[in-house]
C-alpha positions as protocol buffer text, in pm:
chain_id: "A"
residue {
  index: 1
  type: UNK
  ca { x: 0 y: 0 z: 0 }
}
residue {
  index: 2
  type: UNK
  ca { x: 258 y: 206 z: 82 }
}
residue {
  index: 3
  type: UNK
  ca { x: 448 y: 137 z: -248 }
}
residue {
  index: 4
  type: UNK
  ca { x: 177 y: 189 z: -435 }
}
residue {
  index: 5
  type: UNK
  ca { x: 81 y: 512 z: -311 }
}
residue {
  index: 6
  type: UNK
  ca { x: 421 y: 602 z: -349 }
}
residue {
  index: 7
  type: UNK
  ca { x: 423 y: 554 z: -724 }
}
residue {
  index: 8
  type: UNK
  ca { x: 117 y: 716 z: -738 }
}
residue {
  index: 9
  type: UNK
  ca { x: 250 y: 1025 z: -542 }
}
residue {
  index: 10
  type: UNK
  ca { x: 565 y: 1026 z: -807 }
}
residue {
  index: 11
  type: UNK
  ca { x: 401 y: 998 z: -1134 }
}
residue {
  index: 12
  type: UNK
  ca { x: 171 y: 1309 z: -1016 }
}
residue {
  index: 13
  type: UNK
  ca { x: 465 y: 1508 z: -937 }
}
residue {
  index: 14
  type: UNK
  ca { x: 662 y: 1474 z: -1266 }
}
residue {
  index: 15
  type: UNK
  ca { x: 493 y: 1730 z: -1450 }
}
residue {
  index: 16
  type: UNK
  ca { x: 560 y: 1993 z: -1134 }
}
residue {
  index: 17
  type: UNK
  ca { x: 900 y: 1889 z: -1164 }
}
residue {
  index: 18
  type: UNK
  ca { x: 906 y: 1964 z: -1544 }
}
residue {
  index: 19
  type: UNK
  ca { x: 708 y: 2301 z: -1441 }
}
residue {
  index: 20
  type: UNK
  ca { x: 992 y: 2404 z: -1147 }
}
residue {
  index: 21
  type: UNK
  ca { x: 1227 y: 2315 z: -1348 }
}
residue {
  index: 22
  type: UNK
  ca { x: 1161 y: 2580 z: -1575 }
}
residue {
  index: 23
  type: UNK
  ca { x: 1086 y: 2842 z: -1321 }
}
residue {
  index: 24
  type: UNK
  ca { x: 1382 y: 2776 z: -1071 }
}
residue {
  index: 25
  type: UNK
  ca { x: 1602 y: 2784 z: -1372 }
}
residue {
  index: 26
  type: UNK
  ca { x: 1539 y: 3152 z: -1403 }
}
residue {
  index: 27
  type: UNK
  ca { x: 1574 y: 3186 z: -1049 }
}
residue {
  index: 28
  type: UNK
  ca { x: 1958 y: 3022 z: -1057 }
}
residue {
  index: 29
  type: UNK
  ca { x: 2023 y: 3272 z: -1352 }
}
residue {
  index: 30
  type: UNK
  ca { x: 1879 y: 3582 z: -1189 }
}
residue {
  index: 31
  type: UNK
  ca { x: 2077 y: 3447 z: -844 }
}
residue {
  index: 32
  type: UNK
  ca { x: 2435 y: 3421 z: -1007 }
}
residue {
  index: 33
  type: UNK
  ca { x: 2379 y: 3755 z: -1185 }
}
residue {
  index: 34
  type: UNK
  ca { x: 2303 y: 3941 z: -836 }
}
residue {
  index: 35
  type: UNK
  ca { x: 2644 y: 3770 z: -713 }
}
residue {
  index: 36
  type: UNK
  ca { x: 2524 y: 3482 z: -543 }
}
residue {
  index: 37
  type: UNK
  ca { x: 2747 y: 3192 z: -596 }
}
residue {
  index: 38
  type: UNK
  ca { x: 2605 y: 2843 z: -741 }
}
residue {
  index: 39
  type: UNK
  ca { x: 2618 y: 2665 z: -425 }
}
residue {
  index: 40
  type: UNK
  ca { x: 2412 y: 2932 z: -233 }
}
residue {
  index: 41
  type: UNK
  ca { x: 2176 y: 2963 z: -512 }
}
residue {
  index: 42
  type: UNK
  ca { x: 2086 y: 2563 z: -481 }
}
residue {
  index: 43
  type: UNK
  ca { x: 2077 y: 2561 z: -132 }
}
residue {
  index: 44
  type: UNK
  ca { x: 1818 y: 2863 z: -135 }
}
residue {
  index: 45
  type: UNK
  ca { x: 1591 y: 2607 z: -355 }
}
residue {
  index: 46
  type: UNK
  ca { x: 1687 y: 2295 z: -160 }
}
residue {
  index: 47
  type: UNK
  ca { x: 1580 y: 2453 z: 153 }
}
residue {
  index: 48
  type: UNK
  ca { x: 1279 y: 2678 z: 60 }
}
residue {
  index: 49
  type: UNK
  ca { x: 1059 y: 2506 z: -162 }
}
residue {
  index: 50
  type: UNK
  ca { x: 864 y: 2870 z: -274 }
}
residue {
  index: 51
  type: UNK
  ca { x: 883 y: 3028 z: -563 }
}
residue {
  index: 52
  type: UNK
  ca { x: 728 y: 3378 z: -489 }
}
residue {
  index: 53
  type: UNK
  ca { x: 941 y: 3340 z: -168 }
}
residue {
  index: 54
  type: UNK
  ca { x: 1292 y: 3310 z: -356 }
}
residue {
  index: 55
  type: UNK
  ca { x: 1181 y: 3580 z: -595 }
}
residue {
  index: 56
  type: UNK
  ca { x: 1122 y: 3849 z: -285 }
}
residue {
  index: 57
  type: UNK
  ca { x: 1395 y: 3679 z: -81 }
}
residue {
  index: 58
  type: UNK
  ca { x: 1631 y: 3725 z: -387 }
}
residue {
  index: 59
  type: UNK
  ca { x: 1533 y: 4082 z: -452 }
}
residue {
  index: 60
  type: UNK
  ca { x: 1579 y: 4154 z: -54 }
}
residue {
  index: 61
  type: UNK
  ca { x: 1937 y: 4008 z: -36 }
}
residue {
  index: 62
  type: UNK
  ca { x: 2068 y: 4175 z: -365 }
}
residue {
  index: 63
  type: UNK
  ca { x: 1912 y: 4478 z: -215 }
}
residue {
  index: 64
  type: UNK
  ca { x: 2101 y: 4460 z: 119 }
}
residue {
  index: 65
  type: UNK
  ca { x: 1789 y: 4406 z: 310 }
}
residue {
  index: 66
  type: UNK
  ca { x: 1786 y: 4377 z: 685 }
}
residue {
  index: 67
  type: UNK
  ca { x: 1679 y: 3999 z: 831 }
}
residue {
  index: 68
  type: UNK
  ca { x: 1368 y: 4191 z: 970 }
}
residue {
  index: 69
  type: UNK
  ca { x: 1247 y: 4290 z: 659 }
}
residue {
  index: 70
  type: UNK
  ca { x: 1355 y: 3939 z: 501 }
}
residue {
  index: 71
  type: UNK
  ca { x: 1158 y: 3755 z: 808 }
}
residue {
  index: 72
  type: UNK
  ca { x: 855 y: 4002 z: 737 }
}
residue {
  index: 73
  type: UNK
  ca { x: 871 y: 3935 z: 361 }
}
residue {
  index: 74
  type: UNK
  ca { x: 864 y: 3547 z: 375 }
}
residue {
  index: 75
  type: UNK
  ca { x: 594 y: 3572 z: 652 }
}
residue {
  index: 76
  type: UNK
  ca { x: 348 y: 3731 z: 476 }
}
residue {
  index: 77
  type: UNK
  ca { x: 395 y: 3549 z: 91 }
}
residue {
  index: 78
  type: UNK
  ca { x: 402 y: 3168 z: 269 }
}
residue {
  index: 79
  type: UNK
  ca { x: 116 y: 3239 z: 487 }
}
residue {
  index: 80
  type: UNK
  ca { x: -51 y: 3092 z: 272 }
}
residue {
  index: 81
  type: UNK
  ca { x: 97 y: 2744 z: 282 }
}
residue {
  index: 82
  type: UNK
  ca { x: -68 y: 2753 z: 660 }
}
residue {
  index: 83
  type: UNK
  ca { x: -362 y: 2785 z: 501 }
}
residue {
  index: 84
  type: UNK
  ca { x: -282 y: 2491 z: 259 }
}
residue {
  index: 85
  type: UNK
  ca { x: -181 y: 2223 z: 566 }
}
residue {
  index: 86
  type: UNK
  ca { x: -451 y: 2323 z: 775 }
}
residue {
  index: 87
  type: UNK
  ca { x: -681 y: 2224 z: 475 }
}
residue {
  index: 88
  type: UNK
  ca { x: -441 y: 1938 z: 372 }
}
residue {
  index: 89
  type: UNK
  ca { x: -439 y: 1781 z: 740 }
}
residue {
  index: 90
  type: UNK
  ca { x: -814 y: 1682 z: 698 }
}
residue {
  index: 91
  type: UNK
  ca { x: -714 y: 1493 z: 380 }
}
residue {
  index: 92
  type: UNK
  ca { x: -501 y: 1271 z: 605 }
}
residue {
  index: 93
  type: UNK
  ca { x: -624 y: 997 z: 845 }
}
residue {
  index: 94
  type: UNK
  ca { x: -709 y: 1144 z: 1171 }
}
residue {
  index: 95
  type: UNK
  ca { x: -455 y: 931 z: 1335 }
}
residue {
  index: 96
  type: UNK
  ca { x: -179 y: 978 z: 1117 }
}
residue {
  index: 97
  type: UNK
  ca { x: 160 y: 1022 z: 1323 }
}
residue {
  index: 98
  type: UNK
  ca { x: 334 y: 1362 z: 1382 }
}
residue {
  index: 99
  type: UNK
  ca { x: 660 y: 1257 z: 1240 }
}
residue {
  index: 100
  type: UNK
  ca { x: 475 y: 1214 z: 886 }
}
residue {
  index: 101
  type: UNK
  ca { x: 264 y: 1555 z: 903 }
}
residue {
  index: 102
  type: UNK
  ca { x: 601 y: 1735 z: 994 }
}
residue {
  index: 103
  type: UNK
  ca { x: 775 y: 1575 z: 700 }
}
residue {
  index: 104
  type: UNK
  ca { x: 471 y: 1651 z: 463 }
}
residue {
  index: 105
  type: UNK
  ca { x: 413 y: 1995 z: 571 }
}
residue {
  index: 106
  type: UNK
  ca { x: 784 y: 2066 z: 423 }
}
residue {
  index: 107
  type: UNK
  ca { x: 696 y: 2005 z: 101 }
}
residue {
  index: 108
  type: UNK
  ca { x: 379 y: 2191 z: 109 }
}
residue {
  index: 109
  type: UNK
  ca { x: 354 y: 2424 z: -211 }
}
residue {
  index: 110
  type: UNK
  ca { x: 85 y: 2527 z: -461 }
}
residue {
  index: 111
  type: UNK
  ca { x: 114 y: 2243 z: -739 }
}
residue {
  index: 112
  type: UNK
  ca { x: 136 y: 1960 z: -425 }
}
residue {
  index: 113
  type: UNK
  ca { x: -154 y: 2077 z: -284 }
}
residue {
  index: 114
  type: UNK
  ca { x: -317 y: 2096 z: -567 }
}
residue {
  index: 115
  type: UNK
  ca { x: -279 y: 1737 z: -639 }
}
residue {
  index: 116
  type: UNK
  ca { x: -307 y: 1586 z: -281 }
}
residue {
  index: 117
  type: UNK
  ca { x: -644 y: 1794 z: -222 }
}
residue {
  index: 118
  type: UNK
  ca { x: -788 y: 1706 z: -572 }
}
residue {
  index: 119
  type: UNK
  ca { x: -751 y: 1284 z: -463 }
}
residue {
  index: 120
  type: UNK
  ca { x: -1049 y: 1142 z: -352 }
}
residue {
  index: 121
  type: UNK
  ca { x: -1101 y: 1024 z: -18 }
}
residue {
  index: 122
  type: UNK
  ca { x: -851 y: 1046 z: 239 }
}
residue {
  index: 123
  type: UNK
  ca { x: -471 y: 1013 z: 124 }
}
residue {
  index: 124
  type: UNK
  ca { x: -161 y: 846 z: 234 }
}
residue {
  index: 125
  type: UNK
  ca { x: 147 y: 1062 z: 368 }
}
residue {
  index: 126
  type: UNK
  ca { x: 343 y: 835 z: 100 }
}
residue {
  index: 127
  type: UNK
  ca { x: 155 y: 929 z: -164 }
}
residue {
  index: 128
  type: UNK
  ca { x: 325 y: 1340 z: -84 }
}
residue {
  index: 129
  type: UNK
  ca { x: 639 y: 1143 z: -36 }
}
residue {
  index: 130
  type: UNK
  ca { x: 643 y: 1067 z: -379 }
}
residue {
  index: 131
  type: UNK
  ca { x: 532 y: 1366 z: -511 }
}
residue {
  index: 132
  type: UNK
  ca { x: 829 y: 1554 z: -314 }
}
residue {
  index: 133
  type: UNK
  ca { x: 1075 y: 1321 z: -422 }
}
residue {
  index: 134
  type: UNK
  ca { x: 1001 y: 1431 z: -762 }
}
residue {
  index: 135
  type: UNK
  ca { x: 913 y: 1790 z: -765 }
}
residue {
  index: 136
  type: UNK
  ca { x: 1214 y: 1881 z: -489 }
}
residue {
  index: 137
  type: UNK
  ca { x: 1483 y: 1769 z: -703 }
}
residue {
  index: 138
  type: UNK
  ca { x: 1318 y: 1926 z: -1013 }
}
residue {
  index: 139
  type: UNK
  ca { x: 1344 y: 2281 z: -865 }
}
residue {
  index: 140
  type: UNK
  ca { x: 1684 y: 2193 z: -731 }
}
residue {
  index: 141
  type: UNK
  ca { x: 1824 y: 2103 z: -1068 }
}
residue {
  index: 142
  type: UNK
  ca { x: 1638 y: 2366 z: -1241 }
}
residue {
  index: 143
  type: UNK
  ca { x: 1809 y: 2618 z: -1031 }
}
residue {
  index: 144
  type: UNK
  ca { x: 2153 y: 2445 z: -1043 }
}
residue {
  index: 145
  type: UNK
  ca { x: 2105 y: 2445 z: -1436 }
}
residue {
  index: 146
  type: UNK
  ca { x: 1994 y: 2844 z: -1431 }
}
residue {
  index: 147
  type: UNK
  ca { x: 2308 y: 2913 z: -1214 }
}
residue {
  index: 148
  type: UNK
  ca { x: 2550 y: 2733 z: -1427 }
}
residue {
  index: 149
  type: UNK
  ca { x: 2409 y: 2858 z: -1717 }
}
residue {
  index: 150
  type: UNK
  ca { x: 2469 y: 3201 z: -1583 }
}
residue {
  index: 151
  type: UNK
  ca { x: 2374 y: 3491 z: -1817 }
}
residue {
  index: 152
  type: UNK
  ca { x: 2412 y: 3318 z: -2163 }
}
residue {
  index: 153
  type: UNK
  ca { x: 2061 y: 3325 z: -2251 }
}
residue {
  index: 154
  type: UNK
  ca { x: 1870 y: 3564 z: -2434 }
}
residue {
  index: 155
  type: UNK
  ca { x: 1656 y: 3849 z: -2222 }
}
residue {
  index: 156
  type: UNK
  ca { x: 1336 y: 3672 z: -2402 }
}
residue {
  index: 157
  type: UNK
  ca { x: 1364 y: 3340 z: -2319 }
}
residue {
  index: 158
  type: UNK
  ca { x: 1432 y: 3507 z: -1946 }
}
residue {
  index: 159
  type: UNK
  ca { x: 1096 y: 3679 z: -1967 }
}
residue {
  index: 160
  type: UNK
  ca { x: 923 y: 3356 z: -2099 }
}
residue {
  index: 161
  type: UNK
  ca { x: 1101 y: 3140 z: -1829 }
}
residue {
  index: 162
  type: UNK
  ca { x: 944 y: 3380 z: -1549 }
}
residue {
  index: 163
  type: UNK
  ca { x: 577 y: 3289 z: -1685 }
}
residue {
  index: 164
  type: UNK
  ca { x: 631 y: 2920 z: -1646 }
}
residue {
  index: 165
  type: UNK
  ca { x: 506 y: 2876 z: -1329 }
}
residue {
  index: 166
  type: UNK
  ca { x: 164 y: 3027 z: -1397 }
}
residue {
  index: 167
  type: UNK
  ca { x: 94 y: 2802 z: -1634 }
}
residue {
  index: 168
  type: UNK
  ca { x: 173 y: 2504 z: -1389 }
}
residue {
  index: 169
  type: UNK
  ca { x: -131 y: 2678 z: -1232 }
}
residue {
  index: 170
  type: UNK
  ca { x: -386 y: 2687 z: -1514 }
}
residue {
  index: 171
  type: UNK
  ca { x: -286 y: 2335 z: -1578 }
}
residue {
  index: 172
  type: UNK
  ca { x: -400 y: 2237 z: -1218 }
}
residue {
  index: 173
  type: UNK
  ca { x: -692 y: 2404 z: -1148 }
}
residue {
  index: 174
  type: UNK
  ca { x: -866 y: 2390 z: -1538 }
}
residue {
  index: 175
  type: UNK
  ca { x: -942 y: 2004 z: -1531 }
}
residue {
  index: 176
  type: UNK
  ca { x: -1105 y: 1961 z: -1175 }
}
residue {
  index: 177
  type: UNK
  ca { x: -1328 y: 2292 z: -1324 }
}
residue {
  index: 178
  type: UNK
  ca { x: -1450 y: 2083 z: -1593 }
}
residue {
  index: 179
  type: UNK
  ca { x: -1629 y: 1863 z: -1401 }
}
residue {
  index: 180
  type: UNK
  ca { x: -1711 y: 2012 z: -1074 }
}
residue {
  index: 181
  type: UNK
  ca { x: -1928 y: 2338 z: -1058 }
}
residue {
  index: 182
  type: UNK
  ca { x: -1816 y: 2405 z: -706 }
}
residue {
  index: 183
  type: UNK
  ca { x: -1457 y: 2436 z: -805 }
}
residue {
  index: 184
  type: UNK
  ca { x: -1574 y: 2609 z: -1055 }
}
residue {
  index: 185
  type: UNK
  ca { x: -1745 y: 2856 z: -866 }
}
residue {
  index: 186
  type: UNK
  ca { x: -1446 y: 2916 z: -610 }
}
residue {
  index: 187
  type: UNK
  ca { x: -1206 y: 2933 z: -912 }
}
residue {
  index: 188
  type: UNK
  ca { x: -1358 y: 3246 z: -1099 }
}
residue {
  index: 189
  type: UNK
  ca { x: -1503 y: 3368 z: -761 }
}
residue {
  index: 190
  type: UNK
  ca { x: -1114 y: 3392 z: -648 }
}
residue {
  index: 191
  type: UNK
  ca { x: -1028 y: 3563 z: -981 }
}
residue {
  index: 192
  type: UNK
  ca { x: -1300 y: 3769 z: -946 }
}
residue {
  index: 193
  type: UNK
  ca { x: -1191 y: 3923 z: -582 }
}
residue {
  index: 194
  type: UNK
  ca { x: -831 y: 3914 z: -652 }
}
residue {
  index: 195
  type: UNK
  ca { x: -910 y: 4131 z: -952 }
}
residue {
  index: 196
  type: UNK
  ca { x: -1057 y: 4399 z: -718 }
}
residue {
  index: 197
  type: UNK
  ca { x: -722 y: 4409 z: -504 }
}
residue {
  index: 198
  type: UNK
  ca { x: -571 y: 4554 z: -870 }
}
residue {
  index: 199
  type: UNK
  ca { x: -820 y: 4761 z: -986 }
}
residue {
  index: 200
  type: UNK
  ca { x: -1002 y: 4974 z: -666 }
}
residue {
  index: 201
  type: UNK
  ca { x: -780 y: 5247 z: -489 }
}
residue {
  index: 202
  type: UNK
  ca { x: -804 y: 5150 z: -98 }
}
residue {
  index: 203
  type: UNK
  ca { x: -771 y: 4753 z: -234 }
}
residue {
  index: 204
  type: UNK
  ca { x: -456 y: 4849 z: -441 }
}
residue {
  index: 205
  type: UNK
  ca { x: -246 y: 4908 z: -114 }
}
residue {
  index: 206
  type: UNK
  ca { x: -258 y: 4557 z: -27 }
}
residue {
  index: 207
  type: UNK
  ca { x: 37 y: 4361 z: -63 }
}
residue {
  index: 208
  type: UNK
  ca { x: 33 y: 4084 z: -245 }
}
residue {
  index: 209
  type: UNK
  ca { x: 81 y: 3832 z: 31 }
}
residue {
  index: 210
  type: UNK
  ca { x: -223 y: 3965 z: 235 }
}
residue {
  index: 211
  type: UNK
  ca { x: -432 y: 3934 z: -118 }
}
residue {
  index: 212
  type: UNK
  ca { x: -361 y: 3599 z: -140 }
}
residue {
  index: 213
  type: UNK
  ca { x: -463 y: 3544 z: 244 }
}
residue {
  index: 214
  type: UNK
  ca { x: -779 y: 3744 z: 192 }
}
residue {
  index: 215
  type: UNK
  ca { x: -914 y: 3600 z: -126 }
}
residue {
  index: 216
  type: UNK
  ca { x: -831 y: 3247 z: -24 }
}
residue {
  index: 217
  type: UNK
  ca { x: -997 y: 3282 z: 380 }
}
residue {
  index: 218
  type: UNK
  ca { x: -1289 y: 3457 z: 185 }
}
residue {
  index: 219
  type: UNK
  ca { x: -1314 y: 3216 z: -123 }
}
residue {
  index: 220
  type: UNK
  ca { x: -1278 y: 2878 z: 58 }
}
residue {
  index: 221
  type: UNK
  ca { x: -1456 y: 2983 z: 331 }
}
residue {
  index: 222
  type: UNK
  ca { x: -1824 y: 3102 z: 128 }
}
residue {
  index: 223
  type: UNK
  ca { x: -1757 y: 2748 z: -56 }
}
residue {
  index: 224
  type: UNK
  ca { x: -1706 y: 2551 z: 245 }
}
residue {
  index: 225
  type: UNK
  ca { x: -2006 y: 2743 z: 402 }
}
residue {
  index: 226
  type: UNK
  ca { x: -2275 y: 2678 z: 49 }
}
residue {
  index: 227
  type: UNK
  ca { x: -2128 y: 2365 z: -78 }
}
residue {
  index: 228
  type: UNK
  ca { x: -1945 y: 2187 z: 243 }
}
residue {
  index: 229
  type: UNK
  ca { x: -1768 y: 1842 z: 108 }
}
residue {
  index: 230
  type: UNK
  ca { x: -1942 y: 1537 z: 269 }
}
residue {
  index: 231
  type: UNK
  ca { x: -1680 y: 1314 z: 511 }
}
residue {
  index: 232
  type: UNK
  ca { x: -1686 y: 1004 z: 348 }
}
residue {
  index: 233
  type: UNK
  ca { x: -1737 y: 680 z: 602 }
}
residue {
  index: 234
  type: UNK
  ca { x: -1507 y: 362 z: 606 }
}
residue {
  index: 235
  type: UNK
  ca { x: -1244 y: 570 z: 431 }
}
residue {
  index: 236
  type: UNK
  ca { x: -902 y: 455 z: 517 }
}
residue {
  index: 237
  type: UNK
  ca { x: -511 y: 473 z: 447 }
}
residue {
  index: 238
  type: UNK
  ca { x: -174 y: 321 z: 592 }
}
residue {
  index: 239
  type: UNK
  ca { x: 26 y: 571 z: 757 }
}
C-alpha cells in the first residue's frame, strides 16, 4: 500500500517537476547575476521550496535588506501554505503520526496541494512522499542548471522562463473545473476578488501576500459554508 501510493505520489509530481524546473532555472540565472554563488543559489531552492518566496527573498538580499524585513517578507507570501496544511491535514487519516505531518508539511507548495487535495477520499502521507521526491529535485536542478548557465541566454527566453510557473497553475486548477461546478465557482469567484485588489484604490495598497490570504480565507470559506464536502465513512489509508 505504501508502495503503491508512493508511485502514485511520483508519477503526479513529474509534470511539477518539469514546471519548477523551468521556473527555478530563471531563479539560478537571476541568483548568479546578483552575485550569489552556485552553491548558495541551490541551497536557497533545496531549503525553501517557494517560488514567490525566492523571488522576494532574492530581490531583498541583492538589495542589502535587513533579516527583519527578510523575516517580514517570507511571513506574509508563505502564509498561505498555513492555510494549505490546515486544509491538507483533513485529507489525512485522523490518526496519522506527527513525524509524517512534519515531514509533509515541508513540502507543502501550490502544485502539491493541488494534487493531494484534488484525490479522492482520504490520502496516504506516502503518496506526498512521492510527489516531493520528484518535484524537490526538479526545482533543485532547475536552479543548479539556471546558475551554471549564468547569463548566456537571451533576455526573451528570461521573460518567458518567469511565466512558467503560472501556467503550472492553469494546468492544475482547469481540469477539476471541468467537471465540478463548485470548483468552478471558487475558481472564478477567487479571480473575481483578486481582480478587485488591482483595480479599486483603498484595495490596491494591499500587498500581495495579504491578497492571497484574503481571497483564499474569503473564497474557501463562502464554498465551504454553500457547498461543504461530505466526510466520506469507512475511508481509510496506511500511515
Amino acid at each position: 500500500m505504501k508502495k503503491e501510493n508512493f508511485k502514485r505520489g511520483a508519477k503526479d509530481g513529474i509534470p511539477i517537476a518539469l514546471g519548477y524546473f523551468a521556473v527555478s532555472f530563471t531563479f539560478g540565472m537571476m541568483a548568479v547575476a546578483g552575485g550569489l554563488s552556485i552553491g548558495q543559489a541551490v541551497l536557497i531552492s533545496l531549503t525553501n521550496l517557494t517560488s514567490a518566496g525566492q523571488f522576494a527573498g532574492l530581490d531583498i538580499i541583492l538589495a542589502g535588506g535587513s533579516c527583519w524585513e527578510m523575516v517580514l517578507t517570507q511571513l506574509i507570501i508563505n502564509l498561505r501554505y498555513c492555510l494549505m496544511s490546515f486544509s491538507l491535514s483533513q485529507k489525512f487519516e485522523k490518526n496519522m503520526k506527527n513525524r509524517h505531518r512534519f515531514v509533509t508539511a515541508f513540502g507543502v507548495t501550490d502544485e502539491i496541494f493541488g494534487i493531494s487535495a484534488s484525490q479522492k477520499g482520504r490520502i496516504s502521507p506516502y503518496y506526498n512522499y512521492g510527489a516531493m521526491c520528484v518535484a524537490i529535485p526538479g526545482w533543485t536542478l532547475g536552479t543548479l542548471a539556471g546558475a551554471i548557465s549564468g547569463n548566456l541566454l537571451p533576455d526573451f527566453m528570461m521573460s518567458a522562463l518567469s511565466v512558467a510557473i503560472y501556467g503550472m497553475f492553469m494546468a492544475i486548477i482547469i481540469p477539476p473545473s471541468k467537471t465540478n461546478r463548485a470548483i468552478l465557482a471558487v475558481v472564478t469567484g477567487a479571480m473575481a476578488f483578486s481582480g478587485l485588489f488591482s483595480v479599486l484604490p483603498v484595495l490596491k495598497e494591499v500587498s500581495s501576500g495579504f491578497v492571497i490570504i484574503i481571497v483564499t480565507l474569503v473564497t474557501a470559506g463562502a464554498a465551504a459554508w454553500l457547498r461543504p464536502v461530505q466526510e466520506e465513512e469507512g475511508v481509510k489509508v496506511e500511515s
